[in-house]
ROTI-262636 format. One line per field, with one value per residue: residue number from 1; residue in three letters; chain; x, y, z of N, C-alpha, C in turn. Coordinates in steps of 0.02 Angstrom, whole numbers, plus 50000, padded with zeros to 5 digits. Each point is the difference from the previous one (the first is absolute). Layout:
BEGIN
nr = c(NUM	...)
rest = c(ala	...)
kette = c(A	...)
nx = c(X	...)
ny = c(Y	...)
nz = c(Z	...)
cax = c(X	...)
cay = c(Y	...)
caz = c(Z	...)
cx = c(X	...)
cy = c(Y	...)
cz = c(Z	...)
// end
This chain:
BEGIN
nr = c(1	2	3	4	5	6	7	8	9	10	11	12	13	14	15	16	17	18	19	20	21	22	23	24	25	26	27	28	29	30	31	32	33	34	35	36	37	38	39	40	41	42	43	44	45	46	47	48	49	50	51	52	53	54	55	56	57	58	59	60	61	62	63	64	65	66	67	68	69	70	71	72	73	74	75	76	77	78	79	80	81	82	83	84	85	86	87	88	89	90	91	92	93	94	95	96	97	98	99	100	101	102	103	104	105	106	107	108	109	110	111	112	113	114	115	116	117	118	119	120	121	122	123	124	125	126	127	128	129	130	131	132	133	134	135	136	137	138	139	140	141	142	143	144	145	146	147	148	149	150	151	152	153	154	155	156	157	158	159	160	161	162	163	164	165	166	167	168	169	170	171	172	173	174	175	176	177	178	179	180	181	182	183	184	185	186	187	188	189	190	191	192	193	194	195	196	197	198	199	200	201	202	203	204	205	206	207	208	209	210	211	212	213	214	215	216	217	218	219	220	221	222	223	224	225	226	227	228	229	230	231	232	233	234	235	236	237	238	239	240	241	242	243	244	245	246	247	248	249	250	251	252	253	254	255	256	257	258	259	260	261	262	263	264	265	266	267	268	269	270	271	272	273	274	275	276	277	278	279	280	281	282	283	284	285	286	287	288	289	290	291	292	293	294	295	296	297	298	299	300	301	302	303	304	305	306	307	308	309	310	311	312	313	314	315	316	317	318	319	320	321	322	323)
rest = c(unk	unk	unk	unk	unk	unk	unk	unk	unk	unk	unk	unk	unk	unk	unk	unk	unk	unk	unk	unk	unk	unk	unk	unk	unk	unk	unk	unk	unk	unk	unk	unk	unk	unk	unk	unk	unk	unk	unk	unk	unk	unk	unk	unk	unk	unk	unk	unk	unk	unk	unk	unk	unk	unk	unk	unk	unk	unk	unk	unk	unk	unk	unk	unk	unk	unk	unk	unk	unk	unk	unk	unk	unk	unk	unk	unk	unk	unk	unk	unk	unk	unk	unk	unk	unk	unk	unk	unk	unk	unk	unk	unk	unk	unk	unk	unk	unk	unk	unk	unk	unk	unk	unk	unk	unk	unk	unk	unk	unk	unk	unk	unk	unk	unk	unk	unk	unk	unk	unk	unk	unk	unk	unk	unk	unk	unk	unk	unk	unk	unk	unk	unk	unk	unk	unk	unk	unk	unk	unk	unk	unk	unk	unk	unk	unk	unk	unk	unk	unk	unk	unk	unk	unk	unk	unk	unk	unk	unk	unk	unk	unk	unk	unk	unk	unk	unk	unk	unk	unk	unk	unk	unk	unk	unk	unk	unk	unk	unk	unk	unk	unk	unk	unk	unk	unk	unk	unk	unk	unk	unk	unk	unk	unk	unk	unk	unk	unk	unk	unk	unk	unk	unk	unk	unk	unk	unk	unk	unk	unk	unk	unk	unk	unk	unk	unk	unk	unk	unk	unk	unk	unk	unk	unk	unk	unk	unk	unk	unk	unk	unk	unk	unk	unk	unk	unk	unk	unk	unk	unk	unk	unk	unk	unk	unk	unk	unk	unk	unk	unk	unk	unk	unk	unk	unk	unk	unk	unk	unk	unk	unk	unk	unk	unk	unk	unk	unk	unk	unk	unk	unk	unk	unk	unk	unk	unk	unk	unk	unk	unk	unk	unk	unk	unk	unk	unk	unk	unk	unk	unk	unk	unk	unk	unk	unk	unk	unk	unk	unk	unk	unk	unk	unk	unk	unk	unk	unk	unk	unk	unk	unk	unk	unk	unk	unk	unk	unk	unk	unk	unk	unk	unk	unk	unk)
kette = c(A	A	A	A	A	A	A	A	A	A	A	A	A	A	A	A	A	A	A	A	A	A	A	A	A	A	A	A	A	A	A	A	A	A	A	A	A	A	A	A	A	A	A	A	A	A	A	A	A	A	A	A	A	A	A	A	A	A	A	A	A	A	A	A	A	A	A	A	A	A	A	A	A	A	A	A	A	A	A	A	A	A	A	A	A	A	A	A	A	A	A	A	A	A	A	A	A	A	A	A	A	A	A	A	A	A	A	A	A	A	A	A	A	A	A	A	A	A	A	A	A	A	A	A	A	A	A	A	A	A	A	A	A	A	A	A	A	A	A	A	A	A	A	A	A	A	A	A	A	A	A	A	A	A	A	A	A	A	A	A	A	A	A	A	A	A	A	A	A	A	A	A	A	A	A	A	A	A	A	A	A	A	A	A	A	A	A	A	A	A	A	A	A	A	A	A	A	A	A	A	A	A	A	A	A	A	A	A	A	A	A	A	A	A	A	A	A	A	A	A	A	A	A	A	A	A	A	A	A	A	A	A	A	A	A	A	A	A	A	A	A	A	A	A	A	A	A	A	A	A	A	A	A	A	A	A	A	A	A	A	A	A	A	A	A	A	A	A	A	A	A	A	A	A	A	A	A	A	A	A	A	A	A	A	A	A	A	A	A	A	A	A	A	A	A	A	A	A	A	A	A	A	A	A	A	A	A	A	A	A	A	A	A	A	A	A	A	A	A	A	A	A	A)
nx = c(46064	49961	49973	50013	49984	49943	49970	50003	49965	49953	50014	49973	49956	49986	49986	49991	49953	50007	50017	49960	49968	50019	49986	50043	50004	50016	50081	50014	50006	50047	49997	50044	49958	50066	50083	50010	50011	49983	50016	49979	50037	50017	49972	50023	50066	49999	49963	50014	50044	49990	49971	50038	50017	49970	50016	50077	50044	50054	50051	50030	50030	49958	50065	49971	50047	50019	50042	50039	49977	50009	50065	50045	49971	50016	50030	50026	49982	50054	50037	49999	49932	50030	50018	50043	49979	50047	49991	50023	49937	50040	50055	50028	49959	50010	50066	49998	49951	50018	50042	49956	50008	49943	49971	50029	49943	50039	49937	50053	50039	49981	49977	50054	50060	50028	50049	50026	50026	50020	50023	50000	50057	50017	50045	50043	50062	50059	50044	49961	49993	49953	49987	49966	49977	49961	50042	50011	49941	50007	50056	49969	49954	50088	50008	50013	49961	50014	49998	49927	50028	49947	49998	50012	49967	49957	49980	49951	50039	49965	50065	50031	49938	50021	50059	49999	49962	50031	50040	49940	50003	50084	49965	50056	50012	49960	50011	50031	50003	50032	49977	50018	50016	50001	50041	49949	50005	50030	49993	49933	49988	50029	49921	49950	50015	50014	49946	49989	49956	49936	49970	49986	49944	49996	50010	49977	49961	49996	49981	50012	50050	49939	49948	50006	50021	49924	49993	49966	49935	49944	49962	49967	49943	49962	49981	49924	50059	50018	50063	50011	50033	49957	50010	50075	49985	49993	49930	50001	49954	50056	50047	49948	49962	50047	49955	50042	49969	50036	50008	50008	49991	49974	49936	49971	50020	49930	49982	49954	49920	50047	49981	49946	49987	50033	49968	49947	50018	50002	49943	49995	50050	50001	49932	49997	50008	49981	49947	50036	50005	49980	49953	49971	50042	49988	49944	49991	50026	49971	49961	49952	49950	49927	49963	49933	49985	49940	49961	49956	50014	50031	49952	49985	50065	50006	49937	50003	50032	49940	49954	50022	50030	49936	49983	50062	49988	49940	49990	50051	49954	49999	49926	50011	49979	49977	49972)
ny = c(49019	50058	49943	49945	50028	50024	49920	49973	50049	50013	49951	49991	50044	49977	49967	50038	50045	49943	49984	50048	50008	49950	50047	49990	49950	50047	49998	50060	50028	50021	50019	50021	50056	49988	50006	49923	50039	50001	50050	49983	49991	50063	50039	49950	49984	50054	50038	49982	49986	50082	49993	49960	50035	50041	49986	49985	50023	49956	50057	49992	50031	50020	50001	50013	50023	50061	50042	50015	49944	49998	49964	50005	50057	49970	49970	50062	50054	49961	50029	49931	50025	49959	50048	49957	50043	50037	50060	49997	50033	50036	50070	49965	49947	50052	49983	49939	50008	50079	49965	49981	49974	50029	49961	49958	50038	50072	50028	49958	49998	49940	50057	49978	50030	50071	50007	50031	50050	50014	50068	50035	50028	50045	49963	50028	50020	49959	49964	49958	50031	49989	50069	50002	49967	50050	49980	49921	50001	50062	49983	49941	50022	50038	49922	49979	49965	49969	50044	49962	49949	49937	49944	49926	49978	49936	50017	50062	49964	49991	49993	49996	49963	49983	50006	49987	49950	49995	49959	49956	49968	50026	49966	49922	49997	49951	50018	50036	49932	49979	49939	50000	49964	49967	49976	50048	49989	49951	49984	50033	49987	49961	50005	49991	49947	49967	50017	49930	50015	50018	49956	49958	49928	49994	49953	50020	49950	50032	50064	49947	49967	50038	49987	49967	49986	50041	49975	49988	50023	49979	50016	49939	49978	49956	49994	49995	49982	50032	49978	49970	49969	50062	50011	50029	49912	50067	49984	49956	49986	49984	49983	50003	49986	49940	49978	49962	49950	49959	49958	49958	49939	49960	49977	49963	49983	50005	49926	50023	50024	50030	49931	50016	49939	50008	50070	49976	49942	49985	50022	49961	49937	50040	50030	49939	49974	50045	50005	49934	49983	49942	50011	50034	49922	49950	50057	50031	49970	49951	50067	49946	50022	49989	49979	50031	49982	49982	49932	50030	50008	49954	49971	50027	49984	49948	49986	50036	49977	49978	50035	50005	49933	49988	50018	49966	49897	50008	50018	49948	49994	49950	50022	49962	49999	50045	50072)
nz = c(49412	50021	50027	49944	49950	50051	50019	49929	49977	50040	49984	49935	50003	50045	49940	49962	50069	49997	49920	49987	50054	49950	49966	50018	49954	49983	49998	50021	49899	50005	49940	50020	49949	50045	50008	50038	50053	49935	50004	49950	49989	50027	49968	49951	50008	50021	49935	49979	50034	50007	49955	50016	50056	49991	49926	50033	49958	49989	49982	49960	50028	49934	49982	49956	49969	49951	49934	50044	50023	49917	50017	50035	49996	49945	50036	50048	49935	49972	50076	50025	49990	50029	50005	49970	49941	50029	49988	49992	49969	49962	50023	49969	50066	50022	49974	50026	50020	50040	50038	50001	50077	50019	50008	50076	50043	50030	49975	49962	50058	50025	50030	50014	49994	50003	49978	49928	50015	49953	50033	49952	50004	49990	49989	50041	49956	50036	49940	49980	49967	49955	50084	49931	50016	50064	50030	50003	49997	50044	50023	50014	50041	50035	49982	49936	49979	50014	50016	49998	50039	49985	50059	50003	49932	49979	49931	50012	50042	50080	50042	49935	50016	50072	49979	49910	50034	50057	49934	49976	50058	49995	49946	49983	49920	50020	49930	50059	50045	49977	49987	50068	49975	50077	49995	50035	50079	50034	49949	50005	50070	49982	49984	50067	50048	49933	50010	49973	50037	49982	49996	50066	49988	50042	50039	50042	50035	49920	50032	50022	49966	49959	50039	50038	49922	50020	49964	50058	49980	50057	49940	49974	50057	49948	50081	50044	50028	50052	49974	50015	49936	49965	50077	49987	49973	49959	50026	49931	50044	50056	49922	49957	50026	49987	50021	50012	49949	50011	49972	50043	49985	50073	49975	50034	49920	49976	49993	49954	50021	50042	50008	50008	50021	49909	49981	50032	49989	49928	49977	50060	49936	49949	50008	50038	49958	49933	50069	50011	50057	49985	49955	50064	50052	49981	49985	50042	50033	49967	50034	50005	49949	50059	49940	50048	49963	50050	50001	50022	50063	50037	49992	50046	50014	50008	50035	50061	49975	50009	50013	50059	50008	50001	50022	50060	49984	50031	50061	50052	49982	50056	50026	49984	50044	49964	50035)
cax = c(50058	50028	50034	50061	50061	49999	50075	50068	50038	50052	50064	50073	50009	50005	50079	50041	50012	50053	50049	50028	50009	50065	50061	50047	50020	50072	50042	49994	50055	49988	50036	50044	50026	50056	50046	50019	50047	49978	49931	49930	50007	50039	49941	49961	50024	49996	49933	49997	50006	49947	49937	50019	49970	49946	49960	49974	50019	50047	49985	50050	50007	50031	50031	49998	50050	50007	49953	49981	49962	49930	49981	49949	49947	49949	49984	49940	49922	49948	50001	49942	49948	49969	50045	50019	50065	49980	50060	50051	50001	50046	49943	50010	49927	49934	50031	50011	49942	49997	50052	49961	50026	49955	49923	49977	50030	49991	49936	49972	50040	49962	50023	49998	50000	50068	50051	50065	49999	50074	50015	50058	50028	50021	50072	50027	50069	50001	50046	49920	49991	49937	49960	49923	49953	49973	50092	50009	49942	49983	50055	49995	49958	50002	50063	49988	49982	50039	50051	50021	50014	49986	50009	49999	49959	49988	49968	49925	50012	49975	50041	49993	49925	49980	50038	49981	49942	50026	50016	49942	49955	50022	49985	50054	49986	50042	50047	50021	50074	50018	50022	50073	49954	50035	49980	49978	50003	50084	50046	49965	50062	50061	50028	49989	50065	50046	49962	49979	49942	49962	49941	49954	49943	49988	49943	50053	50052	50031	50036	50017	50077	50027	49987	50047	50071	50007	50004	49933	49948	49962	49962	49925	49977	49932	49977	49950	50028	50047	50020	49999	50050	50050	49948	50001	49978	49919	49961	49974	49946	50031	50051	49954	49912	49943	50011	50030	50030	50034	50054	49982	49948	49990	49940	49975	49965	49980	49969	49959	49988	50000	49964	50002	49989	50064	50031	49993	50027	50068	49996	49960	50054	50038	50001	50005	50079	50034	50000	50047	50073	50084	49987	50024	50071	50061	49977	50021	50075	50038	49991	49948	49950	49951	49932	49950	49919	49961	49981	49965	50035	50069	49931	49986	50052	50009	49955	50029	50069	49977	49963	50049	50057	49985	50001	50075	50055	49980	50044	50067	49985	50017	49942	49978	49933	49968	49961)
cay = c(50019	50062	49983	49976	50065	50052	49964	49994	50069	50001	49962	50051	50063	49971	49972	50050	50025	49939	50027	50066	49995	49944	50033	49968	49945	49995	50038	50058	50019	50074	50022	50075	50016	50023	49983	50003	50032	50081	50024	49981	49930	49994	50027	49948	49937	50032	49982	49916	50004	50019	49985	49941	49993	50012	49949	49925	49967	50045	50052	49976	50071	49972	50043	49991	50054	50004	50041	50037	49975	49966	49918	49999	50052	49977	49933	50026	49980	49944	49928	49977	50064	49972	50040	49951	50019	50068	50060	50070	50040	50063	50058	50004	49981	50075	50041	49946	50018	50059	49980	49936	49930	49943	50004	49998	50027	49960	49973	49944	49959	49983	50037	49955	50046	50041	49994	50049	50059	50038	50069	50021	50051	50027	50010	50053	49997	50037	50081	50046	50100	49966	49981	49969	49973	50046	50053	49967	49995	50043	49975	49955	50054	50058	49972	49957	49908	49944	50028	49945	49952	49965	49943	49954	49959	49987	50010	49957	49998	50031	50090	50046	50020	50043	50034	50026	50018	50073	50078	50015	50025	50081	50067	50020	49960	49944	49981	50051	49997	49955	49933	49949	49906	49958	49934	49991	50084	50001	50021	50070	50036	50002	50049	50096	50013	50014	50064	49975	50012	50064	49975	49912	49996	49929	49973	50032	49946	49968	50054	50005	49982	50033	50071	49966	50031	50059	50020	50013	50004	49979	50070	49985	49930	50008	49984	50022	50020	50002	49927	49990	50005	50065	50067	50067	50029	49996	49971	50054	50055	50036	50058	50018	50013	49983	49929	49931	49926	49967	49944	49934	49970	49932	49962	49955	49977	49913	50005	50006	49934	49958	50022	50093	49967	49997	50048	50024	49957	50023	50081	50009	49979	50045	50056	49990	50014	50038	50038	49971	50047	49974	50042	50060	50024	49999	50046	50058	49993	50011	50049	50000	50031	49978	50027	49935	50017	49955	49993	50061	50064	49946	50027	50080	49999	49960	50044	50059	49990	49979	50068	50044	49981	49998	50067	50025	49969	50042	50079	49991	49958	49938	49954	49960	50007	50058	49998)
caz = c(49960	50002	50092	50000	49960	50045	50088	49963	49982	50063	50008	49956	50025	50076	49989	49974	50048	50059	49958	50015	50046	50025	49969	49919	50025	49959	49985	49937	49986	50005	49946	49993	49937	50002	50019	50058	50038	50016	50056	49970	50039	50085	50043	49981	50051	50074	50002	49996	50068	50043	49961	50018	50068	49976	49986	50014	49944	49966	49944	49955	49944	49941	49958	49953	50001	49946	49960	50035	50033	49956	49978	50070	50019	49947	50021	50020	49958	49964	50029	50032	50071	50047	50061	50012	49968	50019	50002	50034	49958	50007	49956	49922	49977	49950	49941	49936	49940	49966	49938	49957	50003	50018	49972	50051	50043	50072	50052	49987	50046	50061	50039	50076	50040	49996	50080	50000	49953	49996	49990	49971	50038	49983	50040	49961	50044	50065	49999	49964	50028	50044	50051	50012	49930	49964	49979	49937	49954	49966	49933	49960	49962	49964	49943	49946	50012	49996	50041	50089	49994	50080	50003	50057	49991	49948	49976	50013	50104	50027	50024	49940	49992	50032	50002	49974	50028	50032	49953	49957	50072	50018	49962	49954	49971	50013	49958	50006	50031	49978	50064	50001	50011	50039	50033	50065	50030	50012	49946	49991	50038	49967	49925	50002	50027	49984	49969	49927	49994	50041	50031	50007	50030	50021	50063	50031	50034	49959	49994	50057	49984	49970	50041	50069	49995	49986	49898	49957	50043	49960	50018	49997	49953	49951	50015	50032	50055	50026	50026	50084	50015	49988	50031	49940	49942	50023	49946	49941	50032	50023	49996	49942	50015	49937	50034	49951	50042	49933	50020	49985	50053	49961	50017	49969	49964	49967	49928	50000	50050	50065	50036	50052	50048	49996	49990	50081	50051	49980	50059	50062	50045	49956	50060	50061	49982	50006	50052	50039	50022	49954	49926	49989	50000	49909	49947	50049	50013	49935	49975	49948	50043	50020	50015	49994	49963	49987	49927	49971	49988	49941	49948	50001	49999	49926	49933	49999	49992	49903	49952	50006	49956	49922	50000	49995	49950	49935	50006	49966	49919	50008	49967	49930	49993	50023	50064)
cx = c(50026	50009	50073	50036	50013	50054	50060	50044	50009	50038	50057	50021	50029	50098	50039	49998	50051	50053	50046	50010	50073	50055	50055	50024	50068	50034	49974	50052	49995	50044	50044	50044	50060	50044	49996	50046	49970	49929	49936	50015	49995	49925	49927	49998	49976	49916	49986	50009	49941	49931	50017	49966	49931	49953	50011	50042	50043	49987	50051	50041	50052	50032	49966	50011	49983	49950	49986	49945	49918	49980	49956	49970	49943	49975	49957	49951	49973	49998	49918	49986	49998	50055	50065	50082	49976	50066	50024	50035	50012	49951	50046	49946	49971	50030	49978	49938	50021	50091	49999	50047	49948	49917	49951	50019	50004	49940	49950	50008	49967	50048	49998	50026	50059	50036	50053	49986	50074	49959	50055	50034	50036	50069	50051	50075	49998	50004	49931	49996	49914	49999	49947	49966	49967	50052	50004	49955	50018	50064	49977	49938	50010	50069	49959	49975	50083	50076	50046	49994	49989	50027	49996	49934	50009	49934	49937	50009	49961	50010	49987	49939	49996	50039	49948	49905	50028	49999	49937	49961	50004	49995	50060	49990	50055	50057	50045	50074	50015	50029	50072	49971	50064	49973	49994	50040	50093	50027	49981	50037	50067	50018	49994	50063	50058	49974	49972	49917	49988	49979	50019	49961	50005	49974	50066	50040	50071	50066	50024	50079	50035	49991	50055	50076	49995	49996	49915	49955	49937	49940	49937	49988	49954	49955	49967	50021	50078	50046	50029	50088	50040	49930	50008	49984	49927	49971	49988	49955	50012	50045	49982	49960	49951	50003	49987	50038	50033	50055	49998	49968	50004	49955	49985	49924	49986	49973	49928	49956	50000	49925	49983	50032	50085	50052	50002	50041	50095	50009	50019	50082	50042	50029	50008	50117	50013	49997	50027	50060	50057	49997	50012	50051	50040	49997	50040	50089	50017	49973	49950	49929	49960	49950	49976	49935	49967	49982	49970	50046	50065	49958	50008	50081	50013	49976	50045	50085	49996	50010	50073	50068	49988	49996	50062	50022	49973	50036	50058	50020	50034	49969	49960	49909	49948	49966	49935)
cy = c(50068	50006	49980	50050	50058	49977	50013	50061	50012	49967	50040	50055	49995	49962	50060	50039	49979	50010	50070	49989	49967	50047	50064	49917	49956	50046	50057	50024	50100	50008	50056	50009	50021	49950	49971	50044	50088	50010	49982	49910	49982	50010	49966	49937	50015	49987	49921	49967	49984	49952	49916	49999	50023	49953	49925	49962	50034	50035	50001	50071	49955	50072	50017	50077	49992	50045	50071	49988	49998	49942	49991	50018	49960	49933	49999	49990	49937	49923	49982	50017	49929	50033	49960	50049	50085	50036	50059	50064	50063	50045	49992	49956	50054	50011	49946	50025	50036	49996	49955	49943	49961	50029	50036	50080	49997	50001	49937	49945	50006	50050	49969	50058	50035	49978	50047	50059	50043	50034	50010	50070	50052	50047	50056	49981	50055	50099	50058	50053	49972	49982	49961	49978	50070	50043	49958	50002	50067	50012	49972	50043	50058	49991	49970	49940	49979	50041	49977	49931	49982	49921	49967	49968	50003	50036	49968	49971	50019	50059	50017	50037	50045	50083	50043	50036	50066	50076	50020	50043	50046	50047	50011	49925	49927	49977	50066	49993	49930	49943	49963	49936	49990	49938	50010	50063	49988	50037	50059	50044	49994	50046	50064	50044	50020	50063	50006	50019	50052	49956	49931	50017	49924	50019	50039	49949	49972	50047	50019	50002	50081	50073	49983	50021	50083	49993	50004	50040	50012	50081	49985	49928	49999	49964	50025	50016	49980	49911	49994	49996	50044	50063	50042	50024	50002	49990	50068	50042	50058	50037	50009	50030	49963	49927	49943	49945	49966	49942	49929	49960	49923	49964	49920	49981	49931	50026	50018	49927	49972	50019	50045	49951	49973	50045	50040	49976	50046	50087	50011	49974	50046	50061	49982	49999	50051	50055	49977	50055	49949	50018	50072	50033	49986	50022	50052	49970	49994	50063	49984	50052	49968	50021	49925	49983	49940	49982	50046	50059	49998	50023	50054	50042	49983	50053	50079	49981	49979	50071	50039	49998	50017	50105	50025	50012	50041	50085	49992	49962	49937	49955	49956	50010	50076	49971	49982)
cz = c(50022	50062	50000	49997	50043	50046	49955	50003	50089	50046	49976	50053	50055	49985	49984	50036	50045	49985	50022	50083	50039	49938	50043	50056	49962	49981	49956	49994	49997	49936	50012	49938	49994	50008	50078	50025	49997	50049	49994	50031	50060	50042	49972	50051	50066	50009	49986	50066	50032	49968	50011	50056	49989	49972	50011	49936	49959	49946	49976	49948	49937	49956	49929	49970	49924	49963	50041	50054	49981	50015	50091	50006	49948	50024	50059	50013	49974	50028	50013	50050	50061	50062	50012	49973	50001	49969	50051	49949	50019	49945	49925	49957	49967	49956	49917	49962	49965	49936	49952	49998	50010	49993	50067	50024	50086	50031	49956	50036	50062	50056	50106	50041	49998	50065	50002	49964	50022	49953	49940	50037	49934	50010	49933	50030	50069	49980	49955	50015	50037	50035	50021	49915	49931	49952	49931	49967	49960	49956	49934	49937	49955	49952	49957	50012	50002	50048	50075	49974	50065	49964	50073	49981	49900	49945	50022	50048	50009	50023	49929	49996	50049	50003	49953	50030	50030	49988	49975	50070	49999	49938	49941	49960	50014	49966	50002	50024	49953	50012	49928	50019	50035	50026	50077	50028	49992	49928	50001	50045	49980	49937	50033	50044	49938	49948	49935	50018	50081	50072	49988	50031	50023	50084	50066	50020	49948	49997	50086	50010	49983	50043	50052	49968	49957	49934	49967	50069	49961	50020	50008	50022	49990	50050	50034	50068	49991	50003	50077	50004	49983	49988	49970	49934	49982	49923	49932	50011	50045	49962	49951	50023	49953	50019	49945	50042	49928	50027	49969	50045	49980	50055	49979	49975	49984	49914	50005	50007	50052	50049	50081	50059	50043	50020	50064	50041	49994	50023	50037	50037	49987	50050	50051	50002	49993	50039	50048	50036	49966	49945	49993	50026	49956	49966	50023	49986	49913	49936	49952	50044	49984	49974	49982	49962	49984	49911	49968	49982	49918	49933	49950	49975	49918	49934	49978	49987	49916	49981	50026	49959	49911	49984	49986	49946	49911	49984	49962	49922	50002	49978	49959	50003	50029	50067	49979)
// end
């Protein structure tokens, strides 16, 4: 009998090893918590593509848009762990806990691997008496809270978070310049050009229209180096001395569960794309930035975008839930 049961159970094993080994053997869907056509789409499709040739089987990018991108980002999570239905999760994944849309946070989500990170920039009108960042801060320091007016993103956004992170880095209380809610960077330049606010923050490549006809420039970006497609502007570390990163980002995620065996495979095609010279030329030409971070690392990321966002949103009293 415990002969039977010993051959029995490894069969199983031996089957369910076979199993994983022949995955993925059918279409996978990639969830993108947004609108088709915007950027979160574009550089979803591009990675899809690529992960086709890779694994051998189509990947299907599905819209599922809405709530501010709760409803996708949530499905996410509670799809079925067999690798079959995956996401393409953005950094407003870290915000839903801490605003109390949702229960989940972002290092509850099977972490596969980063592929984007945008920088937020810090742009001033052309005509700005501010030479330099240190010049505006210390404005912004020696007037009243609410005296400046930034915009080119939404309440609790990511740019919003990071903008406000900035100000906390350099030593001035985050709720100090006051946000104008826009619907994204175009209207924001539009208001600062016509002189309704101090400051946007959005991604330089977004603020590209507006430097080329002279009405804006940009003094900082919140990133660890230098962008490739604009050498002059130098990093928060360089015109502070106080080094800071902040922006947005978007990785793919699974549900919790998937198995390691799964998650490797999906790794392993992940990075092999998005280190592609066709990935990192459509990133590059359509002004998105590159970073790359294995599952672990992705990990490691997640976790720190939890505790960090939750810290912000708490500074700025957005928060529905303490740190």
């Amino acid at each position: 009998m415990l002969t039977k049961l010993t051959t029995t159970a490894a069969i199983l094993a031996i089957s369910a090893g076979a199993a994983l080994a022949e995955y993925p053997e059918k279409p996978i869907t990639l969830i993108v918590p947004w609108a088709a056509g915007g950027g979160t789409d574009a550089v979803a499709r591009v990675l899809a593509g690529g992960l086709e040739k890779e694994l051998g089987v189509s990947v299907n990018v599905v819209n599922k848009q809405g709530g501010g991108s709760v409803i996708g980002h949530s499905e996410m999570l509670t799809t079925n762990p067999d690798g079959y239905t995956l996401g393409f999760g953005t950094a407003e994944l870290a915000t839903f806990y801490w605003a109390g849309q949702a229960d989940a946070k972002a290092s509850d989500y099977t972490p596969i691997a980063l592929v984007n990170f945008d920088s937020g920039a810090f742009h001033v009108s052309a005509s700005s008496e501010y030479g330099d960042v240190k010049a505006a801060l210390e404005a912004i320091k020696s007037q009243p809270a609410g005296t400046f007016k930034v915009t080119g993103t939404g309440t609790g956004a990511a740019y919003h978070l990071a903008f406000a992170g900035f100000l906390k880095a350099n030593g001035l209380d985050p709720l100090a310049v006051t946000l104008v809610p826009s619907q994204g960077a175009a209207p924001g330049f539009q208001e600062l050009a016509a002189g309704g606010v101090d400051f946007v923050l959005s991604s330089l490549p977004e603020g590209t229209a507006m430097m080329q006809a002279n009405k804006s420039k940009p003094l900082a970006v919140f990133s660890d180096a230098r962008i490739g497609a604009f050498p002059d502007v130098p990093t928060s570390e360089e015109a502070t001395g106080v080094a800071f990163t902040g922006g947005t980002w978007r990785g793919v995620v699974g549900p919790q569960g998937l198995e390691p065996e799964v998650v490797k495979t999906l790794e392993t095609a992940v990075l092999k794309v998005a280190n592609s010279d066709e990935f990192q030329t459509f990133m590059e030409e359509k002004g998105f930035g590159v970073r790359v971070l294995d599952a672990q690392g992705f990990g490691d990321f997640l976790a720190e975008q939890h505790a960090q966002v939750g810290i912000i949103m708490n500074d700025l009293g957005i928060a529905q839930r303490k740190e």
